[in-house]
N, C-alpha and C positions, 0 to 999 in steps of 0.2 A: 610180184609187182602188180599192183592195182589195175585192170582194163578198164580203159575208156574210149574201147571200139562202139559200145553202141550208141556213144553220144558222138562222137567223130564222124560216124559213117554216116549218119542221121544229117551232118551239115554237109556234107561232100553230096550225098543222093537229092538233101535238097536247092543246092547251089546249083547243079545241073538240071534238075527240074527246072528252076524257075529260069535260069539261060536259054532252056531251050525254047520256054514258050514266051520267051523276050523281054521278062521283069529284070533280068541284069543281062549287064553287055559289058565286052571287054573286061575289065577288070574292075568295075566301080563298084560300088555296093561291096557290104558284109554281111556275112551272117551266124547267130551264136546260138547256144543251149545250155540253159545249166545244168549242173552235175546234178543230178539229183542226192540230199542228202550232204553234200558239201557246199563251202564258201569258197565257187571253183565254176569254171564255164569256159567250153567248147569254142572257139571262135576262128574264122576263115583265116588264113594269112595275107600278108598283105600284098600285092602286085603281081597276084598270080591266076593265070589261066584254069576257071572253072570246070572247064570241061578236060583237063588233063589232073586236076587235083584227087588224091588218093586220101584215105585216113590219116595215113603216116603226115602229109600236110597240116594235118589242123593242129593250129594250137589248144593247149589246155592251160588256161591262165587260175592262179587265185585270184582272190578280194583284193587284195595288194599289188595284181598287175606281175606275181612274180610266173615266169615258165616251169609249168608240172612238168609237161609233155611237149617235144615240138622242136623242131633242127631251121624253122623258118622265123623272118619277124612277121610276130601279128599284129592286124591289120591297126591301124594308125587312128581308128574311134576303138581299140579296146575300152579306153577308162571308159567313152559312153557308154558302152554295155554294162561294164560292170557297174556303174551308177543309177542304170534303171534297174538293176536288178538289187541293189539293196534299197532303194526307194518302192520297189512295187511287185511284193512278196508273190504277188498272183502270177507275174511274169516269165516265166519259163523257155521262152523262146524270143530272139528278135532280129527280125532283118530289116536289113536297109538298102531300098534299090532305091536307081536312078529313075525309076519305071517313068515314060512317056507322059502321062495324060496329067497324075499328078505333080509331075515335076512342072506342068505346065501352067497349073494351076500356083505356085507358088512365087512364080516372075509376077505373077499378078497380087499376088498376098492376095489370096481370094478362098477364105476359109472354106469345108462342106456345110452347111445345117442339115437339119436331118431329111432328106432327102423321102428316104426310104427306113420301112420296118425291119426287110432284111441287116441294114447299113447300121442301126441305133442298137440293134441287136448285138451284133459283134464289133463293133467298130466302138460303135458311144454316142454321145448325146449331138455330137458335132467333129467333123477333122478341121483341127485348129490347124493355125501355121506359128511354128517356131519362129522368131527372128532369126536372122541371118547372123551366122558368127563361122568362121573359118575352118575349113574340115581340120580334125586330129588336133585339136585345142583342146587347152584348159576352159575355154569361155564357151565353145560348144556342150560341153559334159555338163556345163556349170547349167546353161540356160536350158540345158536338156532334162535334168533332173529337176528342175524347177517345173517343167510344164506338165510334164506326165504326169501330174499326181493326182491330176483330173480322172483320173482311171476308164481313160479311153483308149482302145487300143488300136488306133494310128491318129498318124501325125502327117506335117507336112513340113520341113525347112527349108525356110525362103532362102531361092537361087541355090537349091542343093538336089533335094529328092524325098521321099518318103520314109517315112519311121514306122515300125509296124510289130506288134507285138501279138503273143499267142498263151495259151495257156500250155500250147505243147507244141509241137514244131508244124504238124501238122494244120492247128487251126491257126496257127501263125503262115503259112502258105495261103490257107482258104482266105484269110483277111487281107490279104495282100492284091488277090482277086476279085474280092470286092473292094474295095478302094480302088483299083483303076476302072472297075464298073462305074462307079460314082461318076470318080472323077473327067470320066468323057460325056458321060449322059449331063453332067452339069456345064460343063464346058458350049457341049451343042446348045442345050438351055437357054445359055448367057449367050449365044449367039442370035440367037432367035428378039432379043430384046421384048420379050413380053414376060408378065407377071410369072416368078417361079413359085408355084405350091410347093411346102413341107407337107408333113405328116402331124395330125391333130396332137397337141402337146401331149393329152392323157395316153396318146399310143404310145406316144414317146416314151414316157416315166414307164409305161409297163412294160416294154421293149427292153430299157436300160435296165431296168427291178431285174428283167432275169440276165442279163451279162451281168451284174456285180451278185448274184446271185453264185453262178460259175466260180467269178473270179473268188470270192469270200473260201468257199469249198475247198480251191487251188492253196488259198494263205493259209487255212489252217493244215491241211494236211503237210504242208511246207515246213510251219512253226511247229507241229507234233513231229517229225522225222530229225529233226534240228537237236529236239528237247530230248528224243531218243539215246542219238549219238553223243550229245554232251553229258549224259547223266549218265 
């Protein structure tokens, strides 16, 4: 039988990571991986305590949402995952915390611009804000895949929390860390009520030029491993 210990253990080690430095609490948020080389991905389960969860916890869903792997139900935005993941080839990894600063940020629908070079770099050109549609719906998946295609990799939905993607689990953690960097440094900002600076447009575009540069890298190697196993 096929292992998918090292895509499991990968969301258990990171789901306790980012708990303990405070980007998920209690039980909200999820977080996924996909299988590399399958139409199949790793995902937390649903209403369960982070820091007591093992491998054996995680689910392994297909494309189709049906159970490889897994004695729990998974978590309740499965379809969202797996809808960015067939809209956004580059995507390999996604979490979603309730994280503080930019959940904060979204009661206000108060998009990021680009702030910073570090932030356009991995993040993208700006952190949009989703509208508002109900957790574990068909109309969340629906308006979620619709916005991503921007190929920016976080988000923000209103009155929810953060969306955040990586090219691999890892820099999907590091971009989760800059986005609530952002998102407090703009908050203090807007509190301040005087003129906020961006970063000069043309930094911008060269900033972004090398994230879709990664990501492009990410999609083909994705589509050659795909064209592998099918032929």
């Amino acid at each position: 039988m096929e292992t998918f210990d090292v895509f499991t253990n990968q969301v258990v080690d990171t789901a306790q990571e980012l708990t303990r430095k405070g980007y998920l609490m209690a039980t909200g948020g999820n977080i996924s991986i996909r299988i590399a080389g399958q139409h199949a991905f790793a995902i937390t389960p649903s209403d369960f305590d982070y820091m007591k969860m093992t491998s054996e916890d995680v689910c392994v869903l297909d494309f189709d949402l049906k159970m490889i792997k897994g004695h729990l139900k998974p978590s309740v935005e499965s379809s969202l995952h797996e809808a960015v993941y067939e809209v956004r080839p580059d995507v390999n990894a996604i979490i979603h915390t309730h994280q503080v600063y930019a959940s904060a940020l979204t009661l206000i629908k108060m998009p990021i611009p680009a702030l910073f070079d570090e932030q356009v770099r991995f993040l993208g050109r700006s952190v949009e804000i989703i509208p508002y549609a109900p957790s574990g719906t068909g109309f969340l998946k629906n308006i979620v895949a619709k916005h991503v295609k921007n190929n920016a990799n976080a988000f923000m939905m209103q009155n929810h929390g953060a969306l955040v993607f990586g090219i691999d689990m890892e820099r999907a953690v590091h971009n989760v860390e800059i986005l609530e960097k952002c998102s407090l440094a703009y908050l203090l900002a807007l509190l301040s009520e005087r003129d906020i600076t961006k970063i000069p447009l043309a930094i911008r575009e060269i900033a972004f030029a090398k994230l879709r540069k990664d990501q492009k890298k990410v999609s083909q190697v994705d589509t050659y491993s795909h064209g592998e196993q099918n032929g």
